[in-house]
N, C-alpha and C positions, 0 to 999 in steps of 0.2 A: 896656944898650940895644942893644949891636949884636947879641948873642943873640938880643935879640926880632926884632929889626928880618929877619936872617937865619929865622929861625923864621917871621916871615911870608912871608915872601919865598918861601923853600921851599914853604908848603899854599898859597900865589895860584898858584905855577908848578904845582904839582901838580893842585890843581882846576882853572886854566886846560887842564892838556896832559888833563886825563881829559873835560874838555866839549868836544873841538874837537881832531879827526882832522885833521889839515895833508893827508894822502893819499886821503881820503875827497870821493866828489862833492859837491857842493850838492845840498839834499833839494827836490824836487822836486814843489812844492804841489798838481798840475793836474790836474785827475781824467785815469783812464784809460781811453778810447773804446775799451771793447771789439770796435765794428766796425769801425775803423779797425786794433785790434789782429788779429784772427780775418779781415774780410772784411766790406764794407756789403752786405750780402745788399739793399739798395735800388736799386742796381747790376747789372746782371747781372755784369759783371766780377767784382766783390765775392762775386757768390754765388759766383762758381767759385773765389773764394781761400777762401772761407770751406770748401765743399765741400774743396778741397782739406788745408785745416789743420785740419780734424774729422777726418779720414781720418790725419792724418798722426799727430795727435796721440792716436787712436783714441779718441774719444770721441763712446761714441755717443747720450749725451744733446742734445751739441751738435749732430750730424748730424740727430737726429730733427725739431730745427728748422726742416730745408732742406725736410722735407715735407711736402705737403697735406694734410688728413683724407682725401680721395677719390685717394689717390697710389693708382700702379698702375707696378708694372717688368715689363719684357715681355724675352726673350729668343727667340733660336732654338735648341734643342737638336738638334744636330745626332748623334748616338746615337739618338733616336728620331725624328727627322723632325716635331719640332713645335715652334708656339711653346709657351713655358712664362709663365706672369704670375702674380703674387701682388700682394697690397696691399699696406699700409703696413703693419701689425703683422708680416705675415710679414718685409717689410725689414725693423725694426728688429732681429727675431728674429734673422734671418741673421747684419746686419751685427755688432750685438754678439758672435756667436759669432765670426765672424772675429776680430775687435777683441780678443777675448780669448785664440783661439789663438794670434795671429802676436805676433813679436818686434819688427816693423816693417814701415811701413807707407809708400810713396813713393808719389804722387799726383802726376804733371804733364800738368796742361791743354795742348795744342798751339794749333793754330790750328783757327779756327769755318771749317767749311764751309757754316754757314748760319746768318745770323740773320734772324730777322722778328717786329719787332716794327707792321709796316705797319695790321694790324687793329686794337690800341686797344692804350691807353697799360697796360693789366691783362693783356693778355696776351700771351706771347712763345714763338716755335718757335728753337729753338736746335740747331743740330748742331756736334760738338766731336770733334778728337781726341782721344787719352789714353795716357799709359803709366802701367801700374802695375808696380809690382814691390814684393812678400809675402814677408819675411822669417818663412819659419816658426822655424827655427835655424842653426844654422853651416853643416850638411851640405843645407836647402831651402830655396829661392829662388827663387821663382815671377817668373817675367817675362812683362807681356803689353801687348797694345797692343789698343786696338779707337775705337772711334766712339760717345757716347751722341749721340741725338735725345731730347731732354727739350723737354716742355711746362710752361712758369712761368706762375704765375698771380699776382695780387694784387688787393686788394678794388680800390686807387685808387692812382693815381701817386702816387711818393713812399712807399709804406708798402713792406715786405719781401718778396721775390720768394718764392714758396714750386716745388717744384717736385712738379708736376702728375702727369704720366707720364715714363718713361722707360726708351727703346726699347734697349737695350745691343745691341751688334754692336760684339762684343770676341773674343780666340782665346781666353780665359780656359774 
């Protein structure tokens, strides 16, 4: 009897210690709010974290989200004395070649030297500073800092900011 009794005793303690980690968290049933995780692009704040943790985490499916069908990025080339603009496909073009050359990617938003959302609840002029820095590999490391003016649009309050144009005046 006390064989059995031991003999149980041992597979309760063994199937107990094999269902139930004493060091392990509590599992954690609650879905997970992507836009609270990435950025609530319903936010303008939101857009710029999310912007920013696309960029960080280089992807550039997520980033294609931040932009409008009629997106336009405009630049000064200062080697030829013009602006330069392209649309969205050429951005997404761009960026995923970045995203793929570099080994990392740092995005920090500064301070807004201008927001205005005074004209309607859909449409927003936002000016930002920024630093980036482009880890190509050990030996390059691009550092730069500039200002974008980006125009955000969205059908109706409350739905997701998309971003419209934007004007980059960066040293990049």
């Amino acid at each position: 009897m006390t064989s059995f009794l031991s003999v149980f005793f041992s597979l309760a303690f063994v199937f107990i210690m094999s269902a139930c980690n004493p060091f392990a968290p509590g599992l954690d049933n609650g879905l997970i709010d992507r836009n609270k995780l990435i950025g609530d692009r319903r936010t303008i704040d939101g857009l710029f974290d999310y912007f920013k943790n696309t960029y960080e985490m280089r992807d550039s499916l997520l980033y294609g989200k931040l932009l409008a069908r009629e997106f336009k990025f405009t630049f000064f080339d200062f080697n030829t004395n013009n602006q330069i603009f392209w649309g969205r496909d050429q951005e997404m073009l761009t960026t995923y070649n970045m995203f793929k050359q570099v080994k990392q990617v740092s995005l920090i938003w500064n301070n807004y030297t201008a927001i205005d959302t005074s004209a309607s609840d859909t449409l927003a002029s936002v000016e930002r500073f920024f630093n980036l820095t482009i880890v190509q590999d050990d030996q390059r490391i691009l550092r730069g800092t500039g200002r974008a003016r980006l125009t955000l649009k969205r059908s109706q309050r409350g739905d997701f900011w998309f971003i419209k144009d934007w004007y980059d005046n960066s040293d990049f």
